[in-house]
N, C-alpha and C positions, 0 to 999 in steps of 0.2 A: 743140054743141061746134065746129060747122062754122065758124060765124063767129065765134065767141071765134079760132079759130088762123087765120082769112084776119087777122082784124083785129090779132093779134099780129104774126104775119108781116109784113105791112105795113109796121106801125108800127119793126119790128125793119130792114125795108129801109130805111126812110124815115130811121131813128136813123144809120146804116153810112151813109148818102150826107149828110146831115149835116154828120160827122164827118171824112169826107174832101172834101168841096166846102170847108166854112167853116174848116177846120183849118187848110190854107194862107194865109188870109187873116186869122189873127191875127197881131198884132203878133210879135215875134219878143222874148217873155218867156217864160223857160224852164219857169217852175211852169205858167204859163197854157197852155203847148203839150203840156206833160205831163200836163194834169189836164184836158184840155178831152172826149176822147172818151168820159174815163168821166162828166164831169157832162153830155153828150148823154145817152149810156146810161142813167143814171141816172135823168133827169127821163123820158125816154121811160118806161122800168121803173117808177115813179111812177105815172106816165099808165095807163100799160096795167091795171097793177094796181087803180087806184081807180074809174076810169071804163070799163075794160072788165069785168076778170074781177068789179069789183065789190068788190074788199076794203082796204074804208077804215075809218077806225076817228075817235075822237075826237080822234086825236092825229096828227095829216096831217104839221104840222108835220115834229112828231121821226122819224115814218115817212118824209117827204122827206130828211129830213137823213142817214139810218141809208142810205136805197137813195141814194142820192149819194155817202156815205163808202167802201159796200161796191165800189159801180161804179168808183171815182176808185183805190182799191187795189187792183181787181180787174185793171184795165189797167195799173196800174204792175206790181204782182208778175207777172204774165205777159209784160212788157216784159223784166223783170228776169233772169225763169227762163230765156227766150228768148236774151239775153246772155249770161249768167254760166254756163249749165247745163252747155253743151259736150256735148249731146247730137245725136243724130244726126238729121237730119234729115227721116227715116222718122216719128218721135217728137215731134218737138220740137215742130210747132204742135198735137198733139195736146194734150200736155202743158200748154202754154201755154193752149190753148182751157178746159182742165177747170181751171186756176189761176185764168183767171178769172171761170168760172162758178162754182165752189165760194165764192171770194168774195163775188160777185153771192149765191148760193142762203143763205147767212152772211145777209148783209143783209136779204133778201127773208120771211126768217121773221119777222122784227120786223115791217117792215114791211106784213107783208099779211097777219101774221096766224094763220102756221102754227101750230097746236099741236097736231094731230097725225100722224102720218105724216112728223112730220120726217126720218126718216132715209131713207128712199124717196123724199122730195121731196129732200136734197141729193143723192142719187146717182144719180137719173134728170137733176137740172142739170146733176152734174158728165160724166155719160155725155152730154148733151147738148153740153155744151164740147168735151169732145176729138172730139167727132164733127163740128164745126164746124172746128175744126181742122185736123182729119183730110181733110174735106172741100178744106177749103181749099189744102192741100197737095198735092191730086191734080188741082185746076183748075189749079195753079200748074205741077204736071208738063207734064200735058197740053197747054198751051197756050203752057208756054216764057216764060211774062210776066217770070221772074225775068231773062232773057236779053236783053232790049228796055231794060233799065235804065230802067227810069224810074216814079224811086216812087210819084207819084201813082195810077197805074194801078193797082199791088202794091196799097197800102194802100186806094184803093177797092176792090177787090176784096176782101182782107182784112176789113173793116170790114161791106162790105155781109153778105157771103158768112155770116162770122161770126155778127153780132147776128141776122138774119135767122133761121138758124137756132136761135139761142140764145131767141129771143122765139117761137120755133114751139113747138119744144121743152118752154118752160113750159108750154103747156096742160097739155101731158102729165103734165107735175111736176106742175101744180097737181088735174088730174082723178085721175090713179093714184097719184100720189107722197103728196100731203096727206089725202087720205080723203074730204072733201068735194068735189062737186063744184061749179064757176061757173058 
């Protein structure tokens, strides 16, 4: 289980710097800027899942497309909740982190194959989200970054901070949460 979570982690660092290195450097097309962190996310969540933890199936394709779709709405409704919630700021990346790991852990059953233990495996993701979130909001106290303005940094850090622990955190999901282990 040691290297299954280095090699998640990693991978989930590797996704967050990505997304905020190449993010800036797309064109400046709305859908494409909107939709870009979750199809990283995505294809990483892919990856990890067939070639690390191992659960692929005959159907890669539709499994690619399903953890692309959940990843791609899992960063817009979290974008979303994060605007429109008017929630306090104690809360709100937490909230935002479990919006869009429940999305993510939504897709990840198709995908990888849960069928049982589902409800332990979304709500060790979803507790994995907000505590990414959670996290991420107390780097941000601590360190004043919202103070320095300047987004790049925020959302690398966000990004990294995030997926990092969201791709840790699966093990977990996928060892205690689904019943089987990888």
């Amino acid at each position: 289980m040691a290297k299954q979570f280095q090699a998640f982690a990693i991978l989930g660092l590797v996704s967050g710097l990505i997304c905020s290195f190449a993010g800036p450097e797309l064109p400046n097309i709305k859908w494409l800027v909107d939709a870009f962190p979750g199809v990283v996310l995505g294809f990483f969540l892919f990856f990890a899942g067939r070639y690390v933890a191992h659960r692929d199936g005959q159907r890669w394709l539709s499994a690619l497309l399903v953890t692309l779709s959940a990843a791609i709405i899992g960063w817009r409704l979290a974008v979303k909740v994060g605007v429109d919630s008017g929630l306090d700021e104690l809360y709100l990346f937490a909230v935002c982190g479990a919006v869009g790991a429940g999305c993510v852990a939504i897709g990840l059953l198709y995908a990888w194959r849960i069928r049982t233990g589902v409800v332990p495996f979304v709500l060790i993701t979803l507790l994995v989200g907000a505590f990414g979130g959670f996290i991420f909001h107390l780097i941000e106290l601590v360190s004043g970054i919202s103070s320095i303005n300047n987004d790049f940094v925020w959302t690398t850090l966000l990004f990294t901070v995030w997926q990092t622990i969201l791709f840790a955190g699966l093990v977990f999901a996928l060892r205690y949460g689904s019943g089987r282990s990888s």
